[in-house]
N, C-alpha and C positions, 0 to 999 in steps of 0.2 A: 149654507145654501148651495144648491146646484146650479149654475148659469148655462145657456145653452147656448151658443153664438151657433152662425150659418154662412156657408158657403155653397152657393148654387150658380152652376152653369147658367147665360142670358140666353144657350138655344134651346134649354127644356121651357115647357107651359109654366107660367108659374102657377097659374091655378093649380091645374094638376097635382105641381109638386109641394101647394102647399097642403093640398086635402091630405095628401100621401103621407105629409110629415104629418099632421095630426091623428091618424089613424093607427102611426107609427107609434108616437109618444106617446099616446094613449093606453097604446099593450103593455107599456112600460111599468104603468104603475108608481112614478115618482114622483116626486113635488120638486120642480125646478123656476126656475125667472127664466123666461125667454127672452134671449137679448138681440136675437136675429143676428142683424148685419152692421149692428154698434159695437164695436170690440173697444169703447171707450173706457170699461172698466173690467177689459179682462186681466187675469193674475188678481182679485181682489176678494173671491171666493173661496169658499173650502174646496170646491169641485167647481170648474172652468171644460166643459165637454164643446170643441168645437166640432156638429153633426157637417159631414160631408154630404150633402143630398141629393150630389151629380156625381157624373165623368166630367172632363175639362172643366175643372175648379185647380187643377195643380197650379196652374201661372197664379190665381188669384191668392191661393194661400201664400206662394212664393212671394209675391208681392205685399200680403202683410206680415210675414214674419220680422222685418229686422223693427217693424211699431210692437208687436206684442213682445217681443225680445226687451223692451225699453221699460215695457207696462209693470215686469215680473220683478217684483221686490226682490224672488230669491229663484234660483232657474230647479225647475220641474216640469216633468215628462209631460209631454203636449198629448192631450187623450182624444183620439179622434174614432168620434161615433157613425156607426153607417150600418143604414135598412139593409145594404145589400141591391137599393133598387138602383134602375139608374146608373148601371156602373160605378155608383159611391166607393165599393167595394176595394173594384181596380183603381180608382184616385185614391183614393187611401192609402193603400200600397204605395205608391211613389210618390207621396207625400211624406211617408213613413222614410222610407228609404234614402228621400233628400235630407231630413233631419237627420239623420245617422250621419249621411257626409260630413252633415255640416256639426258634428259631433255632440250634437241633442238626440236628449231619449226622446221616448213617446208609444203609444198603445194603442192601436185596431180594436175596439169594441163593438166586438160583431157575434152573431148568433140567433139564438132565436131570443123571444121577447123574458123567458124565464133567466135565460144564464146573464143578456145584458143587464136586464136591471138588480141583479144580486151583485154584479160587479160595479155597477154603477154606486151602490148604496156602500158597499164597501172603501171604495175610491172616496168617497164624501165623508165617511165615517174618519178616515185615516187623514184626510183633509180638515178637518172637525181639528182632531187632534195636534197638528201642524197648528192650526191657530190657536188655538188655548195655550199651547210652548212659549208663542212669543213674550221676550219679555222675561221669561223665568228666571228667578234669581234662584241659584243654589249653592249652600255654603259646603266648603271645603275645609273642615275642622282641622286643622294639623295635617301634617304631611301624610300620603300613602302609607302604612306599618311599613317597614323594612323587609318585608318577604316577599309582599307586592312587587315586584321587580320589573313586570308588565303592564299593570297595571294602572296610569293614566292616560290624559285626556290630552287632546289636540283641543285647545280652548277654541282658536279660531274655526274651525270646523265645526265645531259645538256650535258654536254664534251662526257661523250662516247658515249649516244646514238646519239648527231647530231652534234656533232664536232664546235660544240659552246662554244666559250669562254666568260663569264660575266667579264664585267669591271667596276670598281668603279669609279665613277666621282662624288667627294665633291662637294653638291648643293653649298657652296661659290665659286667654281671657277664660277658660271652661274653667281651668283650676282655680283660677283667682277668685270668682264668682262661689266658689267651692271652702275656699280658706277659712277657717276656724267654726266650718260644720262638720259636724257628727257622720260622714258620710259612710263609715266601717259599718254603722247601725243596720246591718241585713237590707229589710224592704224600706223601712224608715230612710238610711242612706239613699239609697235607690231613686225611691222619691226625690230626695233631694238632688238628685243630679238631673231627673227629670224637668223638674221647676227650672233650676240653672239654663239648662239647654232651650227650653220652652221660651225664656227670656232673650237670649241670644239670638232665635229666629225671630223673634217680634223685633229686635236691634235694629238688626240688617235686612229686614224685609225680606226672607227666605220665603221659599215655595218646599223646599228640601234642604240636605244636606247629607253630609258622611264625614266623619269623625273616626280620628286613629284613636279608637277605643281602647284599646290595651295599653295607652299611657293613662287610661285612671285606675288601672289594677297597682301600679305601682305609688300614685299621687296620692289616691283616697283612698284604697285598701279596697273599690267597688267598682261596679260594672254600670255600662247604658244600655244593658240589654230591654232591664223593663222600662226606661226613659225612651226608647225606640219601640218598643211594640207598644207603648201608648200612642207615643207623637204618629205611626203612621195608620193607627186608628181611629186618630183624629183627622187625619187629609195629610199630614207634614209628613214628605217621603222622608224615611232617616234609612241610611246605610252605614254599615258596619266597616273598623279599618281602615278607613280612607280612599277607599277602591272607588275611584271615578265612573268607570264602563257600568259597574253595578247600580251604582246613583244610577246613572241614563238610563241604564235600562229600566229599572224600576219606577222611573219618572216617563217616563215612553207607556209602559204597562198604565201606570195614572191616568193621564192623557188619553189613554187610547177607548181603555176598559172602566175609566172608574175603580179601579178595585185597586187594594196591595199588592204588596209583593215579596213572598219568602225570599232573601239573601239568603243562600246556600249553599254548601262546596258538595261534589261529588264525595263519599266517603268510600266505596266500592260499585265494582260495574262487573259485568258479566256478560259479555259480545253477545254468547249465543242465546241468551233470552233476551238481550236487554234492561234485562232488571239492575236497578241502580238505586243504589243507598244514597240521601243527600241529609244533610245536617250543619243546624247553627244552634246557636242558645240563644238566639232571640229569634220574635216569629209575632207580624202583627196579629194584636189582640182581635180585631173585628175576624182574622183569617179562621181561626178555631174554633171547636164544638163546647172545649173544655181544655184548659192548663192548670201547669200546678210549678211550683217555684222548685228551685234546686240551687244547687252553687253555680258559679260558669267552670264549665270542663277542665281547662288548662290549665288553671290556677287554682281550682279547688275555694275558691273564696267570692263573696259576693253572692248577686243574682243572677241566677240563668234562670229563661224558662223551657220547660218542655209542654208543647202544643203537641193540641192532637187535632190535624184538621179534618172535614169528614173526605173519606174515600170516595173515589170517583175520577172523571178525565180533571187531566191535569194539564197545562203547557209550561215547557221549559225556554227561557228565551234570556238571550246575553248581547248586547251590542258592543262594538270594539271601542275604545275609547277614540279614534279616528273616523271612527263612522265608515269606513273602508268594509267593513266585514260585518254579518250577522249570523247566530245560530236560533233557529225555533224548532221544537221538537213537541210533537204531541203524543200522549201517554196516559196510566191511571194510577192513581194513588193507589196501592193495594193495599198498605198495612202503616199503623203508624207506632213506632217500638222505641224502647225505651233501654237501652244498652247502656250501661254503666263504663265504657268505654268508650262514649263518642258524646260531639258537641249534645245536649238537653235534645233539643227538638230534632228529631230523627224521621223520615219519610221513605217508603220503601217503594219507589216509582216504576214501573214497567213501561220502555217504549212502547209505543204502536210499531215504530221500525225498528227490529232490531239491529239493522246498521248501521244508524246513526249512532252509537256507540263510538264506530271509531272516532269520530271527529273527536270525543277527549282524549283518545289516546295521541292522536294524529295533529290535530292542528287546532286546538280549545283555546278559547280567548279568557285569560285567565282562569280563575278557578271558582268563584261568585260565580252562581247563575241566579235566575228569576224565576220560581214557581208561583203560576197564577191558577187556581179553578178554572174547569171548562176547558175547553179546543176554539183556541182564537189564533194560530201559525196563519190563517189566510188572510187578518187584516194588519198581524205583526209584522209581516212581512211585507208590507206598502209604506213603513213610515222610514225602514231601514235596510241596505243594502245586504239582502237576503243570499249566502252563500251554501252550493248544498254540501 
């Protein structure tokens, strides 16, 4: 839901100013609760817009801030809306500006009536998905792989900023749950490591998880590539490895878009085009046109799949395990290939910018990223701190 609270000067009409505000909201196009001048349940919304509808409102906001300071379950950017009439504009600004002192964010939504309500709808959409987070339980199957060296999670950061909770799940509960089945058995096997795992998140009440996978290459002779391109075909984010930042992000992608999300590593990159190889041996099932089984890469044994999904824009996106840093990048699937020298599922992606390139040479957050369908960098970048 959108709420709209209001701050209005007592020396403008209020008549006046309240036709003006309705003429206002009207352009707007959106479905909101108007809460006026009751800030008794602000912070409780996807989207909390308080419209500034005057000049001399700064004392008044000044003076409710340290109540809505109390109201906010968790602290996020204060969005202050304004016609522009009325001097709203100029109060805004150093309203804007006192918040920064006092070391709060917050956002000027201003413009004509086409560009605020696209930002509006976006702001709510990425507020949508902050509420569905809370509460999330996601397991942590065994530790990080060993190469992952970067690659965890600031748990407490996790919690407050997206109301995710990390759960530990001992990789021997996988194996044990595993012991004296047939699990060398190809796709049979396979299966069965599926069921196992499927059981585990009904245990613990999981929304997702990530598992150091390549301790069942050793355990059970097989892989959870296709136990993961099931399970997140069915709604259960699963990631690869243990890589926490990649869980997030792929659980953020969930949340945000509804859809999956390809775990992938860059395999090759090329600055002056952009074009960049990525590749895993697993790839959810709903994400493809068509797949086909193979062994998994590294070990030559088990299942891997190779997916082919259909070509077209694509977004790249990774969040840091700290929440301190994000990357989005948007791009097109050009090709999808089948190299007998890389992970099964192979994707042949072309930036839109070819500079974004360096950031993996330069400063990449691990080596998992997240390939979603479509161009969605403008509302990925509202749930997490976007760095360019």
């Amino acid at each position: 839901m959108i709420a709209i609270y209001t701050i209005t000067s007592e020396l403008h009409d209020a008549k006046a100013v309240d036709a003006a505000t309705q003429v206002f909201l009207n352009s707007l196009n959106i479905d909101y609760s108007m809460q006026g001048t009751d800030f008794s349940s602000f912070g409780e919304h996807a989207l909390d817009l308080i419209y500034v509808r005057t000049g001399g409102t700064e004392g008044i906001f000044k003076r409710l801030l340290p109540e809505l300071l109390k109201q906010m379950q968790k602290p996020r950017p204060f969005r202050l809306l304004t016609s522009g009439k009325s001097n709203s504009l100029a109060a805004s600004m150093e309203i804007l500006s006192y918040l920064r002192q006092q070391g709060l964010s917050g956002e000027i939504i201003h413009g004509d009536a086409t560009y605020i309500s696209r930002r509006i709808k976006v702001l709510a959409q990425a507020g949508e998905a902050l509420l569905r987070l809370q509460g999330c339980r996601l397991g942590v199957v065994g530790e990080p792989s060993d190469w992952l060296i970067s690659s965890h999670a600031d748990r407490e950061a996790v919690n407050n900023s997206l109301g995710i909770e990390l759960v530990d799940v001992p990789m021997e509960e996988v194996i044990g749950a595993l012991d004296n089945k047939n699990c060398e058995n190809g796709i049979a096997g396979a299966e069965t490591i599926y069921h196992a795992l499927k059981k585990i998140v009904e245990r613990h009440g999981l929304q997702g998880f990530t598992i150091r996978c390549f301790d069942l290459l050793t355990a059970v002779r097989n892989t959870g590539c296709l136990a993961l391109a099931r399970l997140n075909a069915e709604g259960v984010v699963a990631g690869c490895e243990g890589d926490v930042p990649a869980l997030l992000s792929m659980t953020v992608v969930n949340a945000l878009l509804g859809v999956s999300g390809f775990q992938a590593n860059p395999a090759s990159i090329n600055p002056q085009t952009g074009e960049m190889v990525f590749a895993h041996c697993t790839i959810p099932l709903n994400m493809v046109e068509r797949y086909e089984f193979d062994t998994h890469f590294e070990s030559g044994i088990g299942v891997g799949i190779r997916g082919y999904m259909k070509t077209g824009p694509v977004t790249i996106f990774k969040v840091s395990g700290d929440l301190q840093r994000c990357f989005v990048a948007e791009g097109e699937l050009v090709q999808n290939q089948a190299k007998p020298d890389l992970c099964r599922t192979q994707q042949v992606i072309r930036l839109n910018d070819p500079s974004q390139t360096a950031y993996f040479l330069t400063k990449p957050i691990g080596n998992h990223h997240i390939i979603v369908p479509g161009h969605h960098a403008e509302i990925l970048k509202e749930l997490i701190n976007y760095e360019e």
